[in-house]
Structures are given as C-alpha cells and as structure tokens.
N, C-alpha and C positions, 0 to 999 in steps of 0.2 A: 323612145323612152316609155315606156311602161307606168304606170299610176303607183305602180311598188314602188319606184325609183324615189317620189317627190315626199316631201311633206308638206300639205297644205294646212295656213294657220289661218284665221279668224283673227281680223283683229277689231273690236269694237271700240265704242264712244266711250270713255270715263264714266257717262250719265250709264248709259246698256250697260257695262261691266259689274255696277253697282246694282242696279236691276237684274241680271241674271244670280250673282251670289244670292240677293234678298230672298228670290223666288227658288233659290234651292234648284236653276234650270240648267242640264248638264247638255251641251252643244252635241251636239251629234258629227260622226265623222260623215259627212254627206257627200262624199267624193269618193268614197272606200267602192272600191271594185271598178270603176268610172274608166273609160279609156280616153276620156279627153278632160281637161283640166278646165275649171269655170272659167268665164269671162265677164270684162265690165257690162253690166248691164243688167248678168243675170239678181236673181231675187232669190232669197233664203226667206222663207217661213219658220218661226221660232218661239214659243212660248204663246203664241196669240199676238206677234210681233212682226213686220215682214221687214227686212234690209235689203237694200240693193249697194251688189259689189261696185265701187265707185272707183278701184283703182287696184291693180295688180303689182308686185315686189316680188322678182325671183332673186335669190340671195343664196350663199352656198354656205353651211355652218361645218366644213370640211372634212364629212363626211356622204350627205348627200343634198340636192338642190331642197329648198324650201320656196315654195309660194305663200306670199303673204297677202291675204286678200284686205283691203280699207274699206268695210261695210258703212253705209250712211246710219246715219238714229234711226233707233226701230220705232221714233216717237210716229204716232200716225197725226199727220196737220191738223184734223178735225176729230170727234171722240170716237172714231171708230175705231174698233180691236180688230183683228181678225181673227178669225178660229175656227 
C-alpha cells in the first residue's frame, strides 16, 4: 500500500486543540510523500511544541483506510518550549 492509499489524522488533547486554534497553528501534512506510515513513539514538533505518537487507530471511513495517530500534550513538564 502506497502512502496515497491512507489518510493520516492527528488527533490531539482538548487543552492542544484549543492551543492550536488560539495560535492560528495550521498542522502540517508531515507524512505527505512518506513510504512508511508513523509509529508509537515517534515525536512531531509543532508551534514550539513537541508530541509524541502514544497510540495508532487504523479505521476504514469506506472509501479508503485512515490512521489515527493519539498524540500526548504538547505541555512540556518544566518551562521549556522548544523551537
């Protein structure tokens, strides 16, 4: 299967979701072109935010497969941002 084949979604925290509208932060398809699909563990950088993929959902909305990635809070433990 091919990376055309899928759609991969993002699915963030209520608190992040709220944080990305506030900041005007438009997600990036960061899979676009990709011959292998993310896995748990990896790390997405985002607004000065980092998330890590904590859980993978392949689901079919019957037309083509969809992966749903459950990213952790981009809250960082201590005040550091990243960027």
């Amino acid at each position: 299967m091919s990376q055309q084949d899928i759609q991969i979604v993002m699915v963030f925290t209520t608190d992040d979701q709220g944080w990305l509208r506030r900041e005007s932060i438009e997600v990036p398809k960061f899979w676009r072109g990709h011959s292998v699909a993310p896995s748990t563990g990896d790390v997405v950088r985002l607004g000065g935010r980092q998330f890590v993929i904590e859980a993978r959902v392949w689901e079919h909305d019957g037309t083509l497969p969809v992966l749903r990635l459950f990213l952790s809070s981009g809250h960082a433990h201590s005040d550091t941002t990243f960027g």
